[in-house]
N, C-alpha and C positions, 0 to 999 in steps of 0.2 A: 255437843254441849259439854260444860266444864264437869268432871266427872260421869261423863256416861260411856258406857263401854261398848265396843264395836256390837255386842248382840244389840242391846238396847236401843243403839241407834238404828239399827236394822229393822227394828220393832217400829219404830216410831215411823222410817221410811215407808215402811206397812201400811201403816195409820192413816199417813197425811194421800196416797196413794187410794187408801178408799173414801176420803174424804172428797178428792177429786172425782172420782168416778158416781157418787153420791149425789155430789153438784150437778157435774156432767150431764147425765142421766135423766136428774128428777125424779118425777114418778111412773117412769117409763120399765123401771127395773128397780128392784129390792135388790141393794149390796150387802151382800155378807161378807166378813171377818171370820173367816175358819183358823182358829189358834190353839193348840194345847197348853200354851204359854200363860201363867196363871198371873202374872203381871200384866200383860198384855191385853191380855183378854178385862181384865179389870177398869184397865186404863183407856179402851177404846170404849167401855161402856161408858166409862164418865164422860170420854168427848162425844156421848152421842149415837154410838156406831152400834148398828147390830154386830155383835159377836157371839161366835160359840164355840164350844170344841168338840173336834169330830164327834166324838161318842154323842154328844147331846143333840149335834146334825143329824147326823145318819138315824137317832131315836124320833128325833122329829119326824121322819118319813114317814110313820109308823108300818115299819117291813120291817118286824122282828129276825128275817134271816142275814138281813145284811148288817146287821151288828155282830154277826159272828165275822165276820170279817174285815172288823175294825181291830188293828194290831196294838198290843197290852204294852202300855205305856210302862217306860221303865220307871218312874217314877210313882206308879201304881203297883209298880209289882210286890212290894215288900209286903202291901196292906191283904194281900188275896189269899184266901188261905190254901194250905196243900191239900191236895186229893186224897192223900193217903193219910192224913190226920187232921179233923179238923177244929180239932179241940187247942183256942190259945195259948193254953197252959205248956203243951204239947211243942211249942215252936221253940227251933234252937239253931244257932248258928251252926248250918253245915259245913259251908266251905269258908276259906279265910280269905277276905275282899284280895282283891287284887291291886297291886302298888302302883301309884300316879304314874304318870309315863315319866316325868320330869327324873323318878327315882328311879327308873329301870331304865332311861336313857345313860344316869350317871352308872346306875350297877353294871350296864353293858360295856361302858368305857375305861372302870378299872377292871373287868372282869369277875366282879361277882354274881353277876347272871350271865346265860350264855341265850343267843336269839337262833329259833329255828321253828323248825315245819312239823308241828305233831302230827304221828301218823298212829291210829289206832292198830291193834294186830286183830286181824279178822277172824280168828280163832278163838281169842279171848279180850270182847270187847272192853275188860278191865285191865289192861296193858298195853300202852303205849311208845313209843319211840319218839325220841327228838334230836333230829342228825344237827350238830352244831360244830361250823368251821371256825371256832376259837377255842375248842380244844380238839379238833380235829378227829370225833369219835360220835358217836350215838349214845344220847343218855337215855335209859332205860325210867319208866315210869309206872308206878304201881300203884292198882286200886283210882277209882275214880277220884276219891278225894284228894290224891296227890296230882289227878288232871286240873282240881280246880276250876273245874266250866267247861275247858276246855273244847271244842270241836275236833274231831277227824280233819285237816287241815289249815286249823288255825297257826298263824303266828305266831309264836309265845316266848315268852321270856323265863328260862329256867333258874333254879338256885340249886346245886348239890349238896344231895343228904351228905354230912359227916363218912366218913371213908369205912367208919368204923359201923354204917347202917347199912354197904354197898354187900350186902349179903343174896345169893345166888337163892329165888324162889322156887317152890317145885313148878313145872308148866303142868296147867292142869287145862283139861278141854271144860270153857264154860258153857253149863247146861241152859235146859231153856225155865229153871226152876229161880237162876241167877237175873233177875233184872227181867225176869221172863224170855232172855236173847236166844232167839233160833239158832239152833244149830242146825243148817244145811249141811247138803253133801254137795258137794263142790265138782267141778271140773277141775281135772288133774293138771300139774300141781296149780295152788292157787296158794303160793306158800309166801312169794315174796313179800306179803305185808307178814309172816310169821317170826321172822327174826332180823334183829336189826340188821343193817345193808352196809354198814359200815364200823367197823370195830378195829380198834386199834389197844393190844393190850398194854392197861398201866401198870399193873404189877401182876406176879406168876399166882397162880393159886393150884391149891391141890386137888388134883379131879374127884380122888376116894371120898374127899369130905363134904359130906352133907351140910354143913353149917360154913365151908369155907369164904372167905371173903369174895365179890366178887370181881374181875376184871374188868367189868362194865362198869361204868360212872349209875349211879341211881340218884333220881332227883324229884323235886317237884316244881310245880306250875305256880310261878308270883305273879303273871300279869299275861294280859294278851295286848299284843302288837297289833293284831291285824284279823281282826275275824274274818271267815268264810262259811256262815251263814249261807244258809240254801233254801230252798222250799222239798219238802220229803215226801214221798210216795208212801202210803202203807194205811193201816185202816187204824181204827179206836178197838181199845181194850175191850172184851163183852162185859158189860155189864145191866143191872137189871134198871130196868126205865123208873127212873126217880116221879112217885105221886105228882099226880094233876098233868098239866100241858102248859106249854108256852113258856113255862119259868126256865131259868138260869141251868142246866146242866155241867159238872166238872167232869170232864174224862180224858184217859190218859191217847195218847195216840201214839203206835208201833213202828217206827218205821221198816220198809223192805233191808233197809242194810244195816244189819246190827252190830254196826261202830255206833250209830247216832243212839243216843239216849232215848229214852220217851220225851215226848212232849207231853205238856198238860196246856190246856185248853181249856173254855169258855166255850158255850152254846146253847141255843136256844131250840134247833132241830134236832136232839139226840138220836128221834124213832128213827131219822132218814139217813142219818150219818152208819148206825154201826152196823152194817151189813155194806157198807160200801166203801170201795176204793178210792181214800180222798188225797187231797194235797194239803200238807198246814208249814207251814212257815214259823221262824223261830224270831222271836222279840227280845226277849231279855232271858236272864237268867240270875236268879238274887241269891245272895249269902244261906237264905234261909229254906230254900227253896229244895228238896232232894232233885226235883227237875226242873230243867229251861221251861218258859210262859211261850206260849204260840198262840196264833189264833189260824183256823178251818180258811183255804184261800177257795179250794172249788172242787168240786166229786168228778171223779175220772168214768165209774161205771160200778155196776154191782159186782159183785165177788161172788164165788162158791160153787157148789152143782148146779144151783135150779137156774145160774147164764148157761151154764155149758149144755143142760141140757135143753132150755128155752131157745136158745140159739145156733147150737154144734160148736164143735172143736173147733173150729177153724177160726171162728167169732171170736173164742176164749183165748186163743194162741196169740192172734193179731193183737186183741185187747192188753192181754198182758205181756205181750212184747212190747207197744205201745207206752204201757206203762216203766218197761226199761228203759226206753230212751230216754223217757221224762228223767227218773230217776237217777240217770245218771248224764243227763246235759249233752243229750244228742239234738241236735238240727235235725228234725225231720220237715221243718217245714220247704215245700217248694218252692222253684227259685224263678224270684221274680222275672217281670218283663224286662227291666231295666237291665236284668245280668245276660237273662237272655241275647238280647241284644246287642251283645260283646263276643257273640258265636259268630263266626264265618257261617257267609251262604249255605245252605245245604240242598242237596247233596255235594261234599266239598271235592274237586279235582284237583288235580298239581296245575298251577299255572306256570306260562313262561317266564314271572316276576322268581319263581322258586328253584326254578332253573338256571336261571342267570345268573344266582345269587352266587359270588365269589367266594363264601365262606362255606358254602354246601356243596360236596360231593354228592356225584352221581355213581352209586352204587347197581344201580338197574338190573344190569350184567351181570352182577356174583351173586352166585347160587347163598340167597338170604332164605332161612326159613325161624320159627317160632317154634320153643317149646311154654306151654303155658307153666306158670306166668310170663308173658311174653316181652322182649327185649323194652326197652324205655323209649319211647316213641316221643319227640320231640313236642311236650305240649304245651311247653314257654313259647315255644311260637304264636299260641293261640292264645296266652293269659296275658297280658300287655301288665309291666305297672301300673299300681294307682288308678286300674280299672275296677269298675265295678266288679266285674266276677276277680279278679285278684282280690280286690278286698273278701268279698265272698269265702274264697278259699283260704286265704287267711286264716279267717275267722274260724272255718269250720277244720281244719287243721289236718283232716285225713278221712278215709272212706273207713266205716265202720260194716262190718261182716259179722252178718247174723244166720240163724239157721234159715236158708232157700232164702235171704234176702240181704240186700246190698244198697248201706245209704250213702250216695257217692259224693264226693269233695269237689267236683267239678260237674257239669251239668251234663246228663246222661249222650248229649246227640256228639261230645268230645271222648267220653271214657267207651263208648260203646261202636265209636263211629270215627271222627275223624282221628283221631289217636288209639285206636286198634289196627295192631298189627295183622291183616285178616292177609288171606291169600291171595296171590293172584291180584293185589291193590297197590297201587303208588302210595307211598308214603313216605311225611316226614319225619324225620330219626337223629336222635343222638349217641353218633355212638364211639364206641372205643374200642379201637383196632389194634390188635396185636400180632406181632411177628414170634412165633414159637418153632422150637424145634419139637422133634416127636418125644423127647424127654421132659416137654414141658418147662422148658428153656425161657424165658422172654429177650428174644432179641430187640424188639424194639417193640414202642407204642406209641399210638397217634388217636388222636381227639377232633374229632369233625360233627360239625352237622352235615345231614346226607339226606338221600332219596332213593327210598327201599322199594322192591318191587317182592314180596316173599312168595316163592312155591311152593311154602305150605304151613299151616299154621297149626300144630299136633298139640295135643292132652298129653299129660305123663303118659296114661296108658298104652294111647295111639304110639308115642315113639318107645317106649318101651318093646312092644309088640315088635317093633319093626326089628330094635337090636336083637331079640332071642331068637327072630325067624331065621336059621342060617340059607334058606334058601334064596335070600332078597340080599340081592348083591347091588342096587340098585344105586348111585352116587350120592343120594339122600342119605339112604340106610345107612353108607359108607364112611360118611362125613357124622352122622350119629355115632358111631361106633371108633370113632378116633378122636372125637369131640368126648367120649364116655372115658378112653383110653388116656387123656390126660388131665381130666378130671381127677381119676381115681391118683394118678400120680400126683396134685397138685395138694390135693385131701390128705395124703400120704405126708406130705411136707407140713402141710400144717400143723398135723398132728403132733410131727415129731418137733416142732417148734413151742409145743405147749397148750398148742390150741385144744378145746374140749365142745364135741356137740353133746349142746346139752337143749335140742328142741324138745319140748312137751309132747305128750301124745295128743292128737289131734280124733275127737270122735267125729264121726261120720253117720248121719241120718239117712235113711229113706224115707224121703214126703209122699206120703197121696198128692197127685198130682189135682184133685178136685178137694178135698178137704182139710188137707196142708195137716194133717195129722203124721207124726211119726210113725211109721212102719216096722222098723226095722234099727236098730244101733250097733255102732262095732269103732272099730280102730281103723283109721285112714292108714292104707297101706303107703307104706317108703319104699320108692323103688327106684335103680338105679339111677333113671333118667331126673328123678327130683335133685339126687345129690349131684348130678352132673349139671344140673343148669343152676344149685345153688351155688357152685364153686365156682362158676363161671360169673355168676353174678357176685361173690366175695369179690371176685379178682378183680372187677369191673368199678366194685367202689373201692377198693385198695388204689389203685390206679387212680380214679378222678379226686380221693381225698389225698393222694401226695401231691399232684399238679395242684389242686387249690391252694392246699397249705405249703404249698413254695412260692404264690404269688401274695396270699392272703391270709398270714400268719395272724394276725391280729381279729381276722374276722370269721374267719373257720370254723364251722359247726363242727363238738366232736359229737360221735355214737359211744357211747362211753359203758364199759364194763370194768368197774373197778376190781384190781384184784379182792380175790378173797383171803382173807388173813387164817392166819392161825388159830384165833378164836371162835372164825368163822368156820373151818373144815370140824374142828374137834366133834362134834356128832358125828360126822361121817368118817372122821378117823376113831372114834370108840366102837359105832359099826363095824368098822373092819378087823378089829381086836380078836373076834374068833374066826376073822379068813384068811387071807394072803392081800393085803394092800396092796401091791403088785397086779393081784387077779381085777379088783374092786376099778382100780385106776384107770388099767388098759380097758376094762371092757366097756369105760363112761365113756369110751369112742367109739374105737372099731374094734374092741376084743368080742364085744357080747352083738349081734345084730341089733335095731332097735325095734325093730319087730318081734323080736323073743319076748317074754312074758317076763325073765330075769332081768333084758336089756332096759327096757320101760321102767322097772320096780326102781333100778341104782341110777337111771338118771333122774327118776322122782325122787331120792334120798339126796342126790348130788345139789340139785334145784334146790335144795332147802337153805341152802348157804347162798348160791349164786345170785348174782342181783340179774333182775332186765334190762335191756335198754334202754336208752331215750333216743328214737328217733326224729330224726327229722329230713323234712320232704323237698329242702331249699334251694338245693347246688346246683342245680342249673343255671342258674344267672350267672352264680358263681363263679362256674367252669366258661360261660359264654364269657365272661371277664377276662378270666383268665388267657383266654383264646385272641382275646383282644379283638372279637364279634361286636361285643357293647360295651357301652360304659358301665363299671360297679353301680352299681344303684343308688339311690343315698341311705335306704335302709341300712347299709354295710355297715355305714361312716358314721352313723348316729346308735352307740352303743346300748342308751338303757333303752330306745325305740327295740333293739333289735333283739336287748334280752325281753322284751316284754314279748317278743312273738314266740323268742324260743319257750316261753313258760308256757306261753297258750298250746305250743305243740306238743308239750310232756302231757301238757293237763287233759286235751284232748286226743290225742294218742292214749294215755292211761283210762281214758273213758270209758275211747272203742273199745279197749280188752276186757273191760269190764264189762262191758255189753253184750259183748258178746258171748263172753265166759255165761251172763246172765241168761242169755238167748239159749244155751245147751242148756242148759242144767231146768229151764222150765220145760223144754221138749223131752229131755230126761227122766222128768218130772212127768210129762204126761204118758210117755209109753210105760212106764213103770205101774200107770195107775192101776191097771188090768192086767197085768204080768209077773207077781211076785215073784219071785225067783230065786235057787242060792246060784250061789259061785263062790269058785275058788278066788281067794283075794291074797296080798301079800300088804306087810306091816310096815307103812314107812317111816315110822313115827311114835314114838315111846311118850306118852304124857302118864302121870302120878295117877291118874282116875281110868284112863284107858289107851286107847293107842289111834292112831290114824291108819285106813288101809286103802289100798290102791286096785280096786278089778278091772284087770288087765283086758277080760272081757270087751267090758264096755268102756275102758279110759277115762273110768270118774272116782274117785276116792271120795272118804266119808270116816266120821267118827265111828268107836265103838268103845263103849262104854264097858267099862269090868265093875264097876260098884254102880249101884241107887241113884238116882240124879241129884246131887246136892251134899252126898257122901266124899270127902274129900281123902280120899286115899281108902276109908275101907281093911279087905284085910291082906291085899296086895302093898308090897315092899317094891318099891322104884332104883333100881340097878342105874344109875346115867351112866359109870364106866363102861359096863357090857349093852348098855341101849337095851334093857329087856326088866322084865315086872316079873316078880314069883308068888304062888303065894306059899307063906312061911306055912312046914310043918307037911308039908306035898311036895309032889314032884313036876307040878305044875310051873311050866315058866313058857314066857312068852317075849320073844325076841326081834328085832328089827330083819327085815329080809323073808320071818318066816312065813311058812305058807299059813295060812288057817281057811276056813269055811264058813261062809255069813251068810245068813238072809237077807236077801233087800225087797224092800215094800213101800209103799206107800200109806203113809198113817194121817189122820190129821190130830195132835196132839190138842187143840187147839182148835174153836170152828172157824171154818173157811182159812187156816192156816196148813192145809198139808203139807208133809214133806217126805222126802225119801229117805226111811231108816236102816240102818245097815243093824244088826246082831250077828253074833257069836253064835256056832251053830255047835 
């Protein structure tokens, strides 16, 4: 119609839609018009029409629970009062609206906003990051108000503070007195959300000075691009059950990761919600609001002692490991028939089809064996494009590794069966052949798919055992032991081209094998044969990514480690200020073992700068392309198809780690609960209020506070040139690297919130 605009017409198309259906019908069914739309809804009533909007549907039911889970219109939200004040008078604009897109599409295109990915610091849920390739650095972001709404990775469009506000803050560990945010103790390091990952300096500053400007850009949040809104794990604030029943309850809800804010919420079941593990969802978030509006989506299970002890550890472990997957957007659900279905016969054989195949070597004959993790087993064979289980795997991006459990990206009768490399079994393989001399030479390389027969498929441990025996001279052993021999020489080269291992310490459980309770914790021991089959597998994807990216420049997935700059080392070069930077250097490789208690500490302090990876799972096609076995796929050739898969595998890839780092630290969490314990610890980390420390014991670091919770420096003086805190008037100081002595225990500060707390002994 002449002046009606595309919603309107949409509306109307509504209308006449249940006008038909009305006719249609008769009296054989009641048509309702469910609309939030207050024009709409007005206007379907004058033609006639039942209409309502959800909230007065779902009241209609009369099932007072399921209006908690009708989502708070934004539009509503400004009229709701806050939890924390509910006096009119009391309401003030907190955060400053956010700018039309129309305004931040022009500010993005002269460049006075800059668009990127906010990532909260997980230390201090009131400091953010936002890496932006239009000025090629990370702008630093301070205090929630300069988030402006924002989400842990939302979108956003920033504006920089004036150059003359880009002042260096003290880093302080936030307490759980701050916004109430837990402080965990962490699996070691869990540093890369702690400091921005990309830093490029704008101008020099003076380290001495405390008030000096700083090299980082500092900015704030004028708008969001793109929200990533989630649904949160974690329970309701305790508070005391508000007179009478059935009425309207406000309460704040926690979530388990303390980047996300509270939610405030609406409800009607208060008695049932706060003792229990729920799920709530974010709706809106308004000007006036100290928090985003959510409403309760469904209860996971009850929390505290009286499950674990109504049901056992094992109940409680499951439960809330469960609740980690949720939490952080694991697939655990099982894989349908339909994917099923896309599996080869089982049990699967080699056929004469696989045999004959022209592009497959037959390997049979050469002495093939496996050290775990075992060679790369051909399992593009088995995942066809455009299949259901390809979509599948897709989707779910990589196998996620938790304490005694594995939730795999491919359906188990492939990861456990026909693509295990087991002994003594025909198998198909991809792999990459090299010609070497005993110097570790590469004379030549070659790329085939094959047909492996392995005589024996060993643990670190098992081939380890076999190199130390000198009495086993055996051609196995043999081939172990010169496979170890240029290893070590390959490692050797790396090193001295710049390369740095900088792998985290990995803690290691003992399960009850009936009650899946931790037993036991320590450090996964590194042993020769690990670093001989990882070097062997560098050298394997060195290898397949120059063949790719000589045929497939344009489409080439990288593994990307950017360097670390100069403003990124300076912690770890003021650390080194009272030792020999030389000593520091060589031993982030091979000066210090990484088994030593010092070797672990300097690559925790090193990790604080270093970023991670982005992996990804996809060159097989690739390299089959390149081989000129298949055709490129057309995912290759269709770029934003193929950045949208690469995003899903950062995101899921970032997940697992999360999950699984999540998965330690509650098993950590439980052996701890009956074992208070000290230990020696070492300081990897200097903050204003206290320090971070690393027990080398158990491979998990953790806060420690030197003032009160909510004392913000106290009577301790912060050194950032020397990395170390004194207090004035003593001879008290305390320095990066040193040793000190903690207690660790488990407390719960908080009902049904425990955690494990580190002190100063």
């Amino acid at each position: 119609m002449v002046g009606e605009s595309p919603n309107d017409r949409n509306d109307r198309a509504i209308r006449v839609a249940t006008h038909w259906y009305q006719s249609h019908l008769g009296d054989n069914a009641k048509v309702l018009l469910i609309t939030n739309g207050r024009d709409n809804k007005q206007k379907a009533m004058e033609e006639g029409i039942n209409a309502e909007t959800v909230e007065s549907y779902v009241r209609s039911l009369a099932q007072p629970g399921l209006l908690d889970l009708v989502v708070v219109s934004t539009s509503g939200d400004s009229t709701m009062e806050d939890v924390e004040d509910l006096r009119p008078s009391k309401r003030k604009v907190i955060y400053s609206e956010h700018k039309p897109m129309s305004e931040i599409t022009s500010g993005l295109r002269c460049g006075i906003y800059h668009q990127g990915k906010l990532r909260v610091n997980r230390y201090n849920p009131f400091e953010a990051y936002v890496g932006s390739e239009s000025i090629g650095d990370e702008i630093v972001i301070h205090r929630r108000s300069n988030m402006n709404r924002a989400f842990d990775g939302d979108i956003v469009a920033v504006e920089l503070l004036p150059q003359d506000q880009w002042h260096e803050s003290k880093s302080f560990i936030a307490d759980d007195d701050e916004d109430d945010a837990e402080e965990d103790v962490h699996l070691a390091p869990n540093s890369a959300d702690d400091a921005p990952r990309n830093t490029n300096p704008i101008q020099s500053t003076a380290a001495s000075s405390a008030a000096a400007v700083s090299s980082r850009p500092i900015g704030r949040v004028v708008g969001i691009i793109k929200r990533n809104w989630n649904s949160y794990c974690g329970s309701l604030e305790p508070m005391p059950m508000p007179a009478g029943s059935g009425g309207i309850a406000h309460a704040l809800f926690v979530s388990k990761d303390r980047r996300i804010p509270k939610i405030r919420i609406k409800t009607r079941q208060l008695g049932n919600l706060l003792d229990k593990r729920i799920i709530v969802a974010v709706d809106s978030w308004n000007v006036l609001s100290r928090y985003p509006s959510g409403h309760y989506v469904r209860t996971i299970g009850d929390i505290g002692d009286k499950d674990t002890e109504h049901r056992g550890k094992s109940y409680y472990l499951n439960f809330t490991d469960a609740l980690n997957n949720l939490q952080n957007d694991i697939n655990t659900i099982p894989f349908c028939t339909q994917i099923l279905a896309c599996l080869p016969p089982l049990p699967w054989t080699l056929s004469p089809v696989d045999l004959a195949n022209p592009n497959r070597q037959d390997l049979r004959h050469v002495r093939v064996f496996s050290v775990d993790p075992p060679d790369i087993a051909d399992v593009t064979n088995f995942v066809h494009p455009g299949s259901p289980l390809d979509e599948e795997a897709t989707q779910r991006g990589t196998s996620v590794y938790l304490v005694g459990q594995r939730i795999d990206m491919l359906p188990e009768p492939l990861t456990e069966d026909v693509c295990s490399l087991r002994a003594d079994v025909e198998r198909l393989a991809f792999s990459v052949i090299w010609e070497m001399t005993p110097h570790a030479d590469i004379i030549s390389t070659r790329y085939t798919k094959s047909v492996t027969k392995s005589c024996a498929a060993m643990s670190y441990v098992e081939a380890q055992a076999r190199m130390d025996d000198n009495r086993l001279v055996d051609p196995l052993t043999v081939d172990l032991r010169n496979l170890n021999s240029l290893a070590t020489i390959m490692r050797y080269r790396r090193c001295e081209r710049g390369a740095l291992t900088l792998a985290s310490a990995e803690v290691k459980f003992e399960i009850d094998s009936e009650t899946h309770d931790p037993l036991d914790i320590g450090i996964y021991q590194i042993r020769e044969a690990n670093q001989m089959i990882e070097e062997f597998m560098l050298a394997a994807n060195i290898s397949v990514a120059e063949k790719i990216l000589k045929h497939f420049p344009l489409c080439s997935l990288l593994r990307r480690h950017p360097n670390p700059t100069k403003e990124m080392l300076e912690p770890l070069l003021r650390t080194a200020s009272s030792v020999r930077w030389a000593i520091i250097f060589y031993s982030m490789d091979y000066g210090v073992p990484h088994y030593s208690a010092l070797g672990r500490v300097i690559v925790i302090v090193g990790l604080y700068w270093c970023q991670f990876a982005k992996m990804y799972v996809i060159v097989h096609r690739l390299l089959a392309a390149a081989l000129d076995i298949v055709k490129l796929p057309p995912l290759f050739q269709d770029g934003p198809q193929l950045t949208g898969v690469v995003d899903n595998l950062n995101y899921r890839h970032r997940n697992a780690q999360m999950a699984s780092r999540a998965s330690v630290e509650l098993h950590t969490l439980i052996y701890f609960r009956t074992r208070p314990t000290d230990n020696e610890a070492r300081i990897v980390k200097i903050k204003a209020n206290g320090f971070i420390v690393f027990v080398p014991k158990f491979g998990i670091e953790g806060p420690i506070y030197l003032t009160p919770k909510g004392d913000k420096g106290g009577d301790w003086v912060e050194d950032e040139v020397h990395r170390r805190v004194t207090k004035p008037g003593t001879s008290v100081s305390i320095a990066v690297l040193q040793t000190v002595m903690i207690h660790m225990e488990v407390v719960e500060p908080q009902p049904h919130r425990p955690k494990l707390q580190l002190t100063l002994i």
